[in-house]
C-alpha positions as CSV (number, residue, x, y, z in Angstrom):
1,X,69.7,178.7,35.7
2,X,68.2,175.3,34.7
3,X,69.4,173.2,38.0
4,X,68.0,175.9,39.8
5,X,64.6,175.9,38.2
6,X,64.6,171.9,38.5
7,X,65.4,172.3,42.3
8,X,62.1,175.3,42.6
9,X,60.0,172.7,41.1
10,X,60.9,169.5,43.2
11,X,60.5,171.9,46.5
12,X,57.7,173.1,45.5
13,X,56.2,169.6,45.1
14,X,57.4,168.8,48.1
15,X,56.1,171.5,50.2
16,X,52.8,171.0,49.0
17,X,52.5,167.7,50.3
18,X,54.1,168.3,53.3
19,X,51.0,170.6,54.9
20,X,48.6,167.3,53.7
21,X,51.0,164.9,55.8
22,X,50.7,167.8,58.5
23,X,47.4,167.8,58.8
24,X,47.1,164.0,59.4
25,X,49.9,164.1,61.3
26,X,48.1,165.8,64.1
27,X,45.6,163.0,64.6
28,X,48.0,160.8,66.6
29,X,50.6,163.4,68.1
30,X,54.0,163.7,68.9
31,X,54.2,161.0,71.6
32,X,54.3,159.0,68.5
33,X,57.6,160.4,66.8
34,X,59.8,157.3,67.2
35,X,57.3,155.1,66.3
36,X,56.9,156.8,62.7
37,X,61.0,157.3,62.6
38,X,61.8,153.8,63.2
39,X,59.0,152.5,60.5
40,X,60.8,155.6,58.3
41,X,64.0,153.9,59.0
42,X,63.0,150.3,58.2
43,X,62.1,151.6,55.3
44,X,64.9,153.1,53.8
45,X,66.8,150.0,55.0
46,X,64.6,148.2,52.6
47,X,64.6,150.6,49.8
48,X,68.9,150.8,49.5
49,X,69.5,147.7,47.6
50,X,66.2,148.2,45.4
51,X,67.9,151.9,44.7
52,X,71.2,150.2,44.2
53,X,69.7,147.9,41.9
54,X,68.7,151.0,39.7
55,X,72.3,152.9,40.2
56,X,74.2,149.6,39.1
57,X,71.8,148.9,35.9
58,X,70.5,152.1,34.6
59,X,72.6,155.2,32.7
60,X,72.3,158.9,34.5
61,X,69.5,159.4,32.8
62,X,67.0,156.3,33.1
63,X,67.9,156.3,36.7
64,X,66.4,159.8,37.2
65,X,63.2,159.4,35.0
66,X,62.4,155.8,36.6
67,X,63.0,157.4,40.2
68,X,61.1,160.7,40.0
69,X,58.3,158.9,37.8
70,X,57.8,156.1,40.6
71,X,57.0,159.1,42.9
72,X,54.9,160.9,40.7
73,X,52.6,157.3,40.0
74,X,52.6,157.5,43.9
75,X,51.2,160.8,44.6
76,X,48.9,160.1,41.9
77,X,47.9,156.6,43.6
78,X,47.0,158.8,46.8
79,X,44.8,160.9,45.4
80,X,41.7,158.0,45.9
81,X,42.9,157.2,49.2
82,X,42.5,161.1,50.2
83,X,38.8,161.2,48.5
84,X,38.3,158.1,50.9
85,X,39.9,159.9,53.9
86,X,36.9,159.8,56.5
87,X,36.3,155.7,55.7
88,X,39.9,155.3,55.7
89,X,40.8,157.4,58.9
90,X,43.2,159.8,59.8
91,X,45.2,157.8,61.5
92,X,45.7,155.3,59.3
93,X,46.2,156.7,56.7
94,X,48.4,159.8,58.5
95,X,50.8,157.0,59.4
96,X,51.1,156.0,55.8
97,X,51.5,158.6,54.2
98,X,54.0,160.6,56.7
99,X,56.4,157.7,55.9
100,X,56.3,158.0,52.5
101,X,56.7,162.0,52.6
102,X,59.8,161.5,54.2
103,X,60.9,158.5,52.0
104,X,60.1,161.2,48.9
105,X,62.0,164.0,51.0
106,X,65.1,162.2,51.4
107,X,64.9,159.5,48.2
108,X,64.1,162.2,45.7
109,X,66.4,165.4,47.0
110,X,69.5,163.3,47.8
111,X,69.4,161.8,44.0
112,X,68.6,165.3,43.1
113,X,72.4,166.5,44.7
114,X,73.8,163.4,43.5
115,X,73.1,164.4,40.2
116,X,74.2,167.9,40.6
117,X,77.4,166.6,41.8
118,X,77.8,164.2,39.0
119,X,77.0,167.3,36.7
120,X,79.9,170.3,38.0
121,X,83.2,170.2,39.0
122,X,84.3,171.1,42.5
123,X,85.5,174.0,41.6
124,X,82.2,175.3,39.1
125,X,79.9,173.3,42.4
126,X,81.5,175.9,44.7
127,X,80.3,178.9,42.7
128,X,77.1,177.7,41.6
129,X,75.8,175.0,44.4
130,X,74.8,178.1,46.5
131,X,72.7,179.8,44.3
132,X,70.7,175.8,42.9
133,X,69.6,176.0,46.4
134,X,68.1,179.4,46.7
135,X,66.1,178.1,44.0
136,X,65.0,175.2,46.2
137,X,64.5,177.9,49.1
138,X,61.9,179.8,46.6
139,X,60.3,176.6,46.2
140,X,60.3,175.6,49.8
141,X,58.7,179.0,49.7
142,X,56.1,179.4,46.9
143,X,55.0,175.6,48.1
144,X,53.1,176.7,51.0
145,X,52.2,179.6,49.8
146,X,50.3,178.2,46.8
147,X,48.9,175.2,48.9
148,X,47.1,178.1,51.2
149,X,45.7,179.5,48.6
150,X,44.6,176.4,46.5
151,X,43.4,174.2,49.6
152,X,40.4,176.4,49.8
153,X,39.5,176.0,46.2
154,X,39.7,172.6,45.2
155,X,40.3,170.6,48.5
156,X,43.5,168.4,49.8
157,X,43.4,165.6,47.4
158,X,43.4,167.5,44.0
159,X,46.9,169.1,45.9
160,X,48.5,165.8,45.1
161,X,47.9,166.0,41.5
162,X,49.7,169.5,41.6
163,X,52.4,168.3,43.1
164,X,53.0,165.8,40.7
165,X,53.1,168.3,37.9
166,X,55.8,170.2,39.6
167,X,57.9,167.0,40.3
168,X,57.6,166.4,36.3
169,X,58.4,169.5,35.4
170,X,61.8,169.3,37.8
171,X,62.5,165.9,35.7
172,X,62.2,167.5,32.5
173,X,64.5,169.7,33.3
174,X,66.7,167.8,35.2
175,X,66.5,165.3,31.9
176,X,67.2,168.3,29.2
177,X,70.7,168.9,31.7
178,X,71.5,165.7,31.2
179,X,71.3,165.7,27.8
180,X,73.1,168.6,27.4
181,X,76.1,167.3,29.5
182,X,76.5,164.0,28.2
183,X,80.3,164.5,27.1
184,X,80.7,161.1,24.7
185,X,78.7,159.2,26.2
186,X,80.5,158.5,29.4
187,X,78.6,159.9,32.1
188,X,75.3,158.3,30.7
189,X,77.1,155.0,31.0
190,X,75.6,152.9,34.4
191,X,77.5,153.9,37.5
192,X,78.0,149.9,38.0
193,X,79.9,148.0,41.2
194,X,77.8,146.6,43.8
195,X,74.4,147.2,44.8
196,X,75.4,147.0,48.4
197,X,78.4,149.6,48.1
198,X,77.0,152.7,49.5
199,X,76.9,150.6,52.9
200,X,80.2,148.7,52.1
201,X,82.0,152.7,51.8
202,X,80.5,153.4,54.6
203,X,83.1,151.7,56.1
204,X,86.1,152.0,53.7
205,X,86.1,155.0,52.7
206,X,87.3,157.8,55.5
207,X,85.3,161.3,53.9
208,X,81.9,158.8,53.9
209,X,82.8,157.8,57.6
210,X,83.1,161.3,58.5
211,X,79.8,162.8,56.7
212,X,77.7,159.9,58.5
213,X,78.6,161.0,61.8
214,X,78.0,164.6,61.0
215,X,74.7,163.8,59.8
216,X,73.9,161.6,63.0
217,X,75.8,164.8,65.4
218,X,74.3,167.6,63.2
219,X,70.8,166.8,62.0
220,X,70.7,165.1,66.2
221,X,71.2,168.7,67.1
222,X,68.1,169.8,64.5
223,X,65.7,166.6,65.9
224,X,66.5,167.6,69.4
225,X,65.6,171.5,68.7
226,X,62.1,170.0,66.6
227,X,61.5,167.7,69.9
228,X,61.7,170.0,72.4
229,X,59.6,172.7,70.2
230,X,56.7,169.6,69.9
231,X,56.8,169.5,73.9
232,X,56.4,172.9,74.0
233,X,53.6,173.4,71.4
234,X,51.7,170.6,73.4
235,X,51.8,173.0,76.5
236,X,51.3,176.5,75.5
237,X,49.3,176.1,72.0
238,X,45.7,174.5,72.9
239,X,44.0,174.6,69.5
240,X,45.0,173.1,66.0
241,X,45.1,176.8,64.2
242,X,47.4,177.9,67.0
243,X,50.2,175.2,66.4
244,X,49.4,175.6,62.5
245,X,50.2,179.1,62.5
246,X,53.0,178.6,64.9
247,X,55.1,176.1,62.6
248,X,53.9,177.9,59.0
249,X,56.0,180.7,61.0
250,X,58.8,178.6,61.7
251,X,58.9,177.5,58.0
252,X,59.2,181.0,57.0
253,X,61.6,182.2,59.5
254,X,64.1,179.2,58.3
255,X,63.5,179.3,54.7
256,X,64.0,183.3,54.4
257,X,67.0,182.6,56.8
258,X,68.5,179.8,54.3
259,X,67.7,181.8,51.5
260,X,69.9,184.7,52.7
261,X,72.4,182.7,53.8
262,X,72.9,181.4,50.3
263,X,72.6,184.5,48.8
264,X,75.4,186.2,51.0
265,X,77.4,184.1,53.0
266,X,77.5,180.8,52.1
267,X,78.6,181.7,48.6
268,X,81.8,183.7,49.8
269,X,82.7,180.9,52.4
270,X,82.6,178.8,49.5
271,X,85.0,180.7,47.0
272,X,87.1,182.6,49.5
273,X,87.4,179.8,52.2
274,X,86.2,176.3,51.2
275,X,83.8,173.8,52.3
276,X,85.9,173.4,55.6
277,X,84.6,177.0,56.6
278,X,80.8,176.3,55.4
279,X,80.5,173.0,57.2
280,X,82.3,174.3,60.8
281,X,80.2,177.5,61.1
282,X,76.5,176.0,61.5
283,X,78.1,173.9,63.9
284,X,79.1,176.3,65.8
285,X,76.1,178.5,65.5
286,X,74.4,175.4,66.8
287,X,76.6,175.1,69.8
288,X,75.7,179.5,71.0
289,X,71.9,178.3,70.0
290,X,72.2,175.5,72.7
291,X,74.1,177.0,75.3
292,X,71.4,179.4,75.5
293,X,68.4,177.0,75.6
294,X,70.8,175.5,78.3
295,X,70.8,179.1,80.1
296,X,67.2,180.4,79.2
297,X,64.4,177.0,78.8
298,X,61.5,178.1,77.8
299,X,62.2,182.0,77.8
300,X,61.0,184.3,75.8
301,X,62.5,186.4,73.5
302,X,61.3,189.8,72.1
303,X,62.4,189.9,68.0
304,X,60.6,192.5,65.6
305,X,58.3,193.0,68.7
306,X,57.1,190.0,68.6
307,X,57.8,187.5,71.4
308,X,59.4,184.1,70.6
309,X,60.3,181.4,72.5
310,X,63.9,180.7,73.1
311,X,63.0,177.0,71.6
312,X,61.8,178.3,68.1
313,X,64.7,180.6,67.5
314,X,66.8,177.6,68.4
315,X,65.0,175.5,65.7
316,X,64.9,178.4,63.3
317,X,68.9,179.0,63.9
318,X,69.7,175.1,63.4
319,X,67.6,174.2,60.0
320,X,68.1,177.5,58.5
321,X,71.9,177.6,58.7
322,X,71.7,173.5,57.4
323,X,69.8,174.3,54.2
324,X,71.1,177.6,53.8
325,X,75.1,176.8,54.3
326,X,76.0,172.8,55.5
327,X,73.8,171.5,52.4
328,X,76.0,173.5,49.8
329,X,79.2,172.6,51.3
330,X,78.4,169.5,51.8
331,X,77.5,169.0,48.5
332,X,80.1,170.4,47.0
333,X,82.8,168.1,48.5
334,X,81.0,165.0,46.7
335,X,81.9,166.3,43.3
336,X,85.5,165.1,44.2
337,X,84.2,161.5,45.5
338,X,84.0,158.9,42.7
339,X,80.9,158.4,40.9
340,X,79.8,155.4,43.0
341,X,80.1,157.1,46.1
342,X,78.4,160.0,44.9
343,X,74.5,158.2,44.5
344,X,75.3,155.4,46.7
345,X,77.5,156.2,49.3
346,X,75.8,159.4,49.4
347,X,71.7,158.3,48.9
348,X,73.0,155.8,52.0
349,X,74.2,158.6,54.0
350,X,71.6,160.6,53.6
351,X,68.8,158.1,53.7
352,X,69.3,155.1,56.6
353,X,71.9,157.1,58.4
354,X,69.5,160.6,59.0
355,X,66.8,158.3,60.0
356,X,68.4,155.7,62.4
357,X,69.9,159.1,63.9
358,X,66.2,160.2,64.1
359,X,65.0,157.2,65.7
360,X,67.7,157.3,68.2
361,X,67.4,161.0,69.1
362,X,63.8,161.3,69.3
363,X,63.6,157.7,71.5
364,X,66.6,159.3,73.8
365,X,64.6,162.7,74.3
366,X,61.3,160.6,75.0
367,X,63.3,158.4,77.7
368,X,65.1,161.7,79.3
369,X,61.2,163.3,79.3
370,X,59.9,160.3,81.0
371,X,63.0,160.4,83.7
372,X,62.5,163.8,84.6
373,X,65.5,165.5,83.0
374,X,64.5,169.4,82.1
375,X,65.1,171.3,78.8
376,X,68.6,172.6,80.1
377,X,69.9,169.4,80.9
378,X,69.0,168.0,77.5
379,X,70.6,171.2,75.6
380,X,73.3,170.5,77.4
381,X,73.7,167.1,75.9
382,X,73.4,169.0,72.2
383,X,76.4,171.1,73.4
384,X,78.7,168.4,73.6
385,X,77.3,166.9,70.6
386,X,77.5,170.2,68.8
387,X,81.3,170.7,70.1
388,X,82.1,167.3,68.6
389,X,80.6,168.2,65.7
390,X,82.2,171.0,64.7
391,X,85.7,168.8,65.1
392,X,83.8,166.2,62.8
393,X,83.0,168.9,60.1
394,X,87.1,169.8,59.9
395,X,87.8,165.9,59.4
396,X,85.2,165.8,56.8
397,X,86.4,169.0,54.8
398,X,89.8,167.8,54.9
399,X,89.6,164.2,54.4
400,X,92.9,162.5,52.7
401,X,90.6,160.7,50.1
402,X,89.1,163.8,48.5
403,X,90.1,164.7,44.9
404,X,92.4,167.5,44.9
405,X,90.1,171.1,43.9
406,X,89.7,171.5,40.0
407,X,91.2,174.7,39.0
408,X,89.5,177.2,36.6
409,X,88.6,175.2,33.1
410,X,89.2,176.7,29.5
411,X,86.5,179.9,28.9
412,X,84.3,177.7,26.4
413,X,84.0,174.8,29.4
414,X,83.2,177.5,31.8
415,X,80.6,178.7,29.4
416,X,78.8,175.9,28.8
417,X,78.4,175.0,33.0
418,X,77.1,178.2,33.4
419,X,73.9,177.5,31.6
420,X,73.3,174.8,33.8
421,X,73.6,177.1,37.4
């Protein structure tokens, strides 16, 4: 259960952060979502070679304690900056640091996964990948959980130095696995090739082609839903504590919903059916979602007697089923890529590509807004991309330069993975 562990502990360090970029956040509004995805973006873009630098000169092991420890010097480095908050401004410094959460989100959890995939076979990732992210999704929920109870006690800068502590204890963990699995040497040997391959297989090689337009079709269908819940929240939630409460909800609802998903489905899809099942599904769930924002709007729903817009379920449906069963799957079809293509390729995919997709999404949505064009005319536009997406998936699952499955190892190599779930 050590992966797992080291996945609670970098979610929880991320999910305490994430209510202190929230909070800033609200001092300059939603209008301004492109503008903060396209700086996001830029930055990425600027960040690849510097992480393909690291990949093609540092072992398994260096490259995970240089890249976690230059985000734990960061968060420590913010700490003054949020004692200085009021001279600074919120604005300011809420445009600084929401880029740099989401460079930490994507930098730091897709190394995490291409570690994991460098670690297990496909066959030992399809049994175990499910249950490393529940541990994540206990994270994602004891983050929050602790931040509301800590905020009140020592303030939102001393939250940055607990977050930090968590991310180091996920890289001594992370750093004990790799100890324990380097087999002769070889895996701790620098990945090597060219700094620029992730982008250059982008092109070459057909699974990578396939998993960048999934993550442009399906995390379009997850901006769109987090859009159009933003317009909404502007409309029908007038005070700060409303729309506060209203996404800590929303948080819940799609981490208890990924956490059972791993815990039930997504495990069985996995084993019984393979990733092919695991990464159609959510797709599909996201094309019923849409087709009844398309139908409904802004309806309300009654769930658990509570009543919900239409719009949240929809968000709640779309990220829950993408931590809880895409993410696995996904994941699990990079342990048969090459180990270049697993931390470039991948950190490329799931770096520049989400965010360029981001910036075009959320600049599209704000154009159709501004044109006239209602909620059911934009799901509507998600439907198509959902349908397409869905066909994308099946490519992906079933693309000719995959490694064949591993079959079931000798009981003593079984043995020694299963320490590591």
């Amino acid at each position: 259960m050590v992966s797992a562990l080291a996945f609670f502990f970098l979610l929880t360090s991320y999910y305490i952060i994430r209510p202190v970029r929230d909070q800033l956040g609200g001092a300059v509004g939603s209008t301004q979502l492109p503008l903060f995805y396209l700086a996001t973006f830029v930055a990425m873009l600027l960040l690849t070679p510097v992480f393909g630098i690291w990949v093609v000169r540092f072992p398994r092991r260096r490259l995970l304690g240089w890249s976690y420890s230059f985000f734990i010097i960061c968060l420590l480095g913010f700490i003054p900056a949020f004692l200085a908050q009021d001279r600074i401004g919120a604005r300011a410094l809420g445009v600084v640091f929401f880029i740099w959460v989401s460079v930490f989100n994507l930098f730091v959890v897709s190394l995490f996964w291409s570690f994991m995939a460098d670690v297990f076979d496909s066959r030992r990732a399809r049994e175990v990948f499910s249950l490393i992210a529940l541990g994540g999704m206990a994270g994602a929920i004891f983050g929050p959980s602790i931040t509301s109870v800590l905020v009140g006690l020592i303030g939102v800068a001393p939250l940055l130095l607990v977050s930090a502590a968590m991310l180091g204890m996920s890289l001594v963990l992370l750093l004990r696995i790799s100890v324990q699995r380097a087999e002769g040497g070889s895996a701790e040997q620098p990945v090597g090739g060219s700094l620029w391959a992730g982008i250059r297989e982008l092109w070459s090689r057909p699974f990578l082609r396939w998993m960048a337009i999934l993550m442009l079709l399906g995390d379009g269908v997850g901006t769109l839903a987090y859009a159009l819940v933003a317009d909404y929240t502007k409309v029908h939630l007038t005070s700060a504590a409303e729309r506060t409460a209203f996404y800590a909800h929303i948080d819940l609802a799609v981490n208890l919903l990924g956490a059972l998903l791993q815990l039930t489905l997504s495990p069985w899809l996995l084993m019984r059916r393979g990733a092919i099942w695991a990464l159609v599904l959510p797709q599909l769930v996201n094309l019923g979602l849409l087709i009844m924002v398309m139908v409904g709007g802004h309806a309300q729903l009654s769930v658990l007697g509570y009543s919900v817009p239409l719009l949240a379920l929809m968000m709640v449906g779309t990220r829950g089923f993408m931590y809880g069963m895409t993410k696995p799957a996904s994941d699990a079809l990079y342990t048969r890529v090459p180990r270049e293509t697993r931390y470039k390729g991948k950190n490329f995919v799931e770096t520049a590509v989400w965010r360029f997709g981001d910036v075009v999404i959320t600049s599209s949505i704000s154009g159709l807004v501004k044109l006239g064009i209602g909620v059911g005319s934009i799901a509507l536009i998600g439907v198509g991309a959902s349908s397409l997406a869905a066909w994308i998936a099946r490519k992906a699952a079933t693309s000719p330069d995959l490694a064949p499955e591993t079959k079931a190892g000798k009981g003593q190599q079984r043995t020694g993975n299963e320490s590591l779930a």
